[in-house]
C-alpha positions, 0 to 999 in steps of 0.5 A: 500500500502506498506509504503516502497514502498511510501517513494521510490517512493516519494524520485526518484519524489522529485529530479525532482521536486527540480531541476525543481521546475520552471516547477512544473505545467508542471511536475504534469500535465505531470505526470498525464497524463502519469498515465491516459494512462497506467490506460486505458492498465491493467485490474487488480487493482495492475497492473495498478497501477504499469503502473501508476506509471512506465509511471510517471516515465518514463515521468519524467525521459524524462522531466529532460533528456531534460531540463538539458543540460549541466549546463543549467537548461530550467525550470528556470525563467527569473533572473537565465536565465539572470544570466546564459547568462551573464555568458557565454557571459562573457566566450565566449568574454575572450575565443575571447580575448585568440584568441581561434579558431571559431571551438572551440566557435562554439562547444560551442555554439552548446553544449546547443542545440543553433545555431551557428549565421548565418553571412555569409562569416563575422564572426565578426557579429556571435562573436558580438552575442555570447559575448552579453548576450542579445543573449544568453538570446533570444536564451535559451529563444527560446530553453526553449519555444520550448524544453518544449512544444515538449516535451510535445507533446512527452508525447501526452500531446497536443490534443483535449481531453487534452491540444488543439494545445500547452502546457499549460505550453507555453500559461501562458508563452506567456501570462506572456510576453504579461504582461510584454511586455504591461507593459515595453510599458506602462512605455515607451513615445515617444516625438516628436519634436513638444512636442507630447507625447505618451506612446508607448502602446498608439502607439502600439493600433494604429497599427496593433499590435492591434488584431482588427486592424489586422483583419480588415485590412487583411480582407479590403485586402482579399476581395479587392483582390475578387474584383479585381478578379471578375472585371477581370474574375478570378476564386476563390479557397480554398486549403488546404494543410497538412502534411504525418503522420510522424509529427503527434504525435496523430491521430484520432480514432473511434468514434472521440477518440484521439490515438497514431501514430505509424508512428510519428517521433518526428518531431516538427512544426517547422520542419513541417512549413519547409516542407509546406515552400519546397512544397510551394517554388517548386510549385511557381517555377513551376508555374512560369515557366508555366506562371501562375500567382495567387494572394490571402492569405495563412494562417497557423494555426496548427491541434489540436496536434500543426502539421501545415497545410496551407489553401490558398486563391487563385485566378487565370485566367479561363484558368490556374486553373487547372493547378494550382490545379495540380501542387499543388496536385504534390508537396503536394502529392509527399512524402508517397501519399499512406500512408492511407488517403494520397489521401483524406485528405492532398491535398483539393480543393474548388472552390468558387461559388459567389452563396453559398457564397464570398472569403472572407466568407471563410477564416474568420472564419481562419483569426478570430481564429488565431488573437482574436476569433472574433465570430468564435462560435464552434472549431471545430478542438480543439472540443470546444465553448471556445476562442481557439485564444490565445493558437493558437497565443501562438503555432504560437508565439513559433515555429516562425511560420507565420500565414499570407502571402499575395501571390502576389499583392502590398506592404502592406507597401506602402498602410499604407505610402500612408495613412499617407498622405493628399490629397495635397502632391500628383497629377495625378495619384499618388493622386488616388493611395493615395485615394484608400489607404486612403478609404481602397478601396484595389481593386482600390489600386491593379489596380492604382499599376499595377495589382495583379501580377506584379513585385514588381521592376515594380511598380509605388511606392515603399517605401524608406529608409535612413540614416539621416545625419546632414546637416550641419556636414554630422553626420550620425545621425541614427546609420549606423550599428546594436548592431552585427556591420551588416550595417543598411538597413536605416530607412523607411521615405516615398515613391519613385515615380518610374516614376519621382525618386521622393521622398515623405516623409510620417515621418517628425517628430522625436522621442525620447524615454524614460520612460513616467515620465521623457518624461512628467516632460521634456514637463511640464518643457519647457512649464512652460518656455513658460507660463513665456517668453509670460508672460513677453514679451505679445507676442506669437512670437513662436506660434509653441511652442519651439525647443524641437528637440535641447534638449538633452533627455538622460541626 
């Protein structure tokens, strides 16, 4: 080959791996791939070749394109991202403090790609943000994530032959802040003001923020919901909803192959996800002004090239499921249904029959693949035996995407308060609703709150929040406003029984959070206090141990 040839060539890649050198293992991986594609068009040696290296080139050129915007570098690391957020929060606040116009900050936000915060008719919470480098640092963070793996869509990176479901580029990303998120809860404890001390990673493994205790609670919820169904006579259905073949950037050819759509038009998921949220939205107007009701689960999860689709769980009366189904199939079918495969395969429907299997039999295997991968065996969608659960969190993760809703029924959050409580802090009928809770009996749970489709205003709990004040200097204790100056909705504190307006508080304690060290070498300190007071007076007058919520944490 020719030597000039090589060092030209080398000299128009260097630039673009110097100036991106943050993403090297995107910009190879891309490069590679662009070259596998063009050597499959030529026949001749020196021509494919030289496609090789024009669609290496071309992809490079796209990739340095859409990561530099401006003076605003999306392959840099954390440190220069925070670097450069700080630098534009310091500009917008003296461009505030010059009395610039909101028109002017906003163009400015809007030059790097970056929404305009949405504030309503306040426009002081949107100036708080733009000259608070932490927002500036979350959004770029967001625009980075999402740039990148888009753009490797774009490139046709991401199918089932090549990188399943998102780039790898944002799975090590994902998991690299998975890391650092354990890591900053490990170094954090929580202390109670009874002397009770935790790690929040320790906290963290208690809640639902843990994969198995996720999955186990959805699935506890899914077949309460068919047992409520089979007690009051409902019909089970699985429907699968997906999107027209504009936002998909690949398709499936003969004999399993992945190949290019001609008709994509560069959607992203996120963009898809808006559209299932629009014909989901009109379908349940619909519904309601028929007069039908129907409860159950959606779950979102993406097909191999990062498109999402929905699956939905959902039971309705005998008489109504059809109309159900109909009104689904409208509003799913409404846009290009005569685009080939239109009629086939974006609109499904399977009615379930108790004898082949339960409800919750059929959407295991959904709600496994996108928590943890819980003995989910083949994907078939990605065409592997391999785990696929952590690139599908890391897709949903990216695009802000949703992967489970609960369609009707009582609030989860009232379920989890009522666990929190013992059998002697309620009666009647609110001590069987508590009961249900406490026994994961989500059906009994269902039925004791009203029912699977009433009103969430017409239930007999709700939960309820406050501001904490002193009571004795009317001190609002909880901050009444957020870091942007919006009012604070209140803490979660407990329950509001409907009937009587009463209130039940399931967070008694008070919590104080700092680095674990600090938090331990505080209890040690106070209880060595302790040892020596009992030591001199022979009496254990406090058995209760000491006030620890007067002392004062953050000096």
């Amino acid at each position: 080959m020719n030597p000039r040839f090589l060092r030209d060539q080398a000299a128009f890649e260097a630039p673009f791996f110097y100036r991106f050198a943050d993403a090297e293992p995107f910009l190879r991986s891309a490069v590679a791939a662009a070259r596998r594609r063009a050597l499959g068009v030529c026949h001749s040696e020196t021509a494919r070749h030289n496609a090789a290296i024009a669609a290496s080139n071309c992809a490079l050129r796209t990739i340095g394109d859409r990561l530099k915007v401006n003076d605003l570098n999306l392959s840099w690391n954390d440190e220069s991202i925070r670097l450069w957020a700080d630098n534009k929060a310091s500009k917008c606040a003296r461009l505030v403090r010059a009395g610039e116009k909101l028109e002017k900050l906003q163009r400015f936000v809007e030059s790097y790609g970056l929404q305009w915060p949405r504030s309503g008719s306040n426009h002081h919470s949107a100036i708080a943000r733009i000259v608070s480098d932490r927002w500036w640092r979350r959004q770029v963070k967001v625009l980075q994530r999402r740039t990148i793996d888009q753009t490797a869509r774009d490139l046709r990176l991401v199918h089932r032959k090549g990188e399943v479901y998102c780039a790898d580029w944002t799975v090590k990303q994902r998991e690299s802040q998975k890391r650092q998120n354990r890591a900053l809860l490990e170094s954090l404890g929580a202390i109670s003001d009874e002397g009770d001390v935790y790690t929040l990673a320790e906290l963290s493994d208690l809640s639902t923020s843990k994969p198995d205790i996720r999955r186990g609670e959805l699935m506890v919820r899914i077949r309460g919901f068919e047992e409520v169904a089979q007690q009051q006579g409902d019909v089970g259905l699985f429907y699968t909803i997906t999107t027209p073949s504009r936002f998909h950037p690949m398709r499936t050819g003969k004999g399993g192959s992945v190949i290019d759509n001609p008709a994509y038009s560069g959607a992203t998921p996120r963009d898809a996800q808006v559209y299932l949220n629009e014909i989901w939205s009109q379908a349940r107007a619909k519904l309601s002004r028929s007069g039908i009701r129907c409860y159950g689960f959606r779950v979102a999860e993406p097909h191999h090239d990062g498109t999402p689709h929905w699956h939905l769980m959902l039971f309705a009366a005998p008489d109504q499921h059809s109309q159900l189904t109909a009104t689904l199939r409208h509003y799913a079918l409404q846009e290009s249904p005569r685009e080939p495969g239109a009629q086939k395969h974006r609109f499904t429907v399977v009615t379930i029959d108790p004898a082949k299997g339960t409800a919750a039999g059929y959407i295991a295997k959904y709600i496994a693949k996108n928590i943890d991968g819980y003995r989910l065996g083949i994907d078939f969608e990605a065409d592997t035996h391999q785990n696929t659960s952590s690139r599908v969190e890391a897709w949903a993760s990216t695009w802000g995407i949703r992967q489970f809703q609960q369609i009707g029924g009582p609030s989860v959050t009232v379920w989890r308060e009522l666990r929190r409580l013992d059998a002697d802090d309620l009666s009647g009928d609110y001590e069987a609703t508590r009961k249900a809770a406490d026994t994961a009996d989500w059906a009994a749970f269902v039925l004791l709150m009203g029912g699977p489709t009433v009103r969430r205003d017409s239930q007999p709990i709700r939960c309820a929040r406050w501001l904490e004040h002193d009571a004795q200097t009317g001190e609002c204790i909880d901050a009444p406003f957020n870091l942007y100056g919006e009012l604070n909705s209140g803490r979660l504190f407990g329950l509001c029984l409907s009937a009587t307006s009463e209130y039940v508080i399931t967070r008694a304690r008070r919590w104080a959070i700092d680095h674990i060290n600090r938090l331990t070498q505080v209890r040690r300190s106070v209880s060595e206090e302790w040892d020596e007071l009992w030591r001199i007076t022979g009496t254990a007058f406090l058995a209760s141990g000491p006030p620890l919520a007067t002392l004062d944490l953050c000096q």
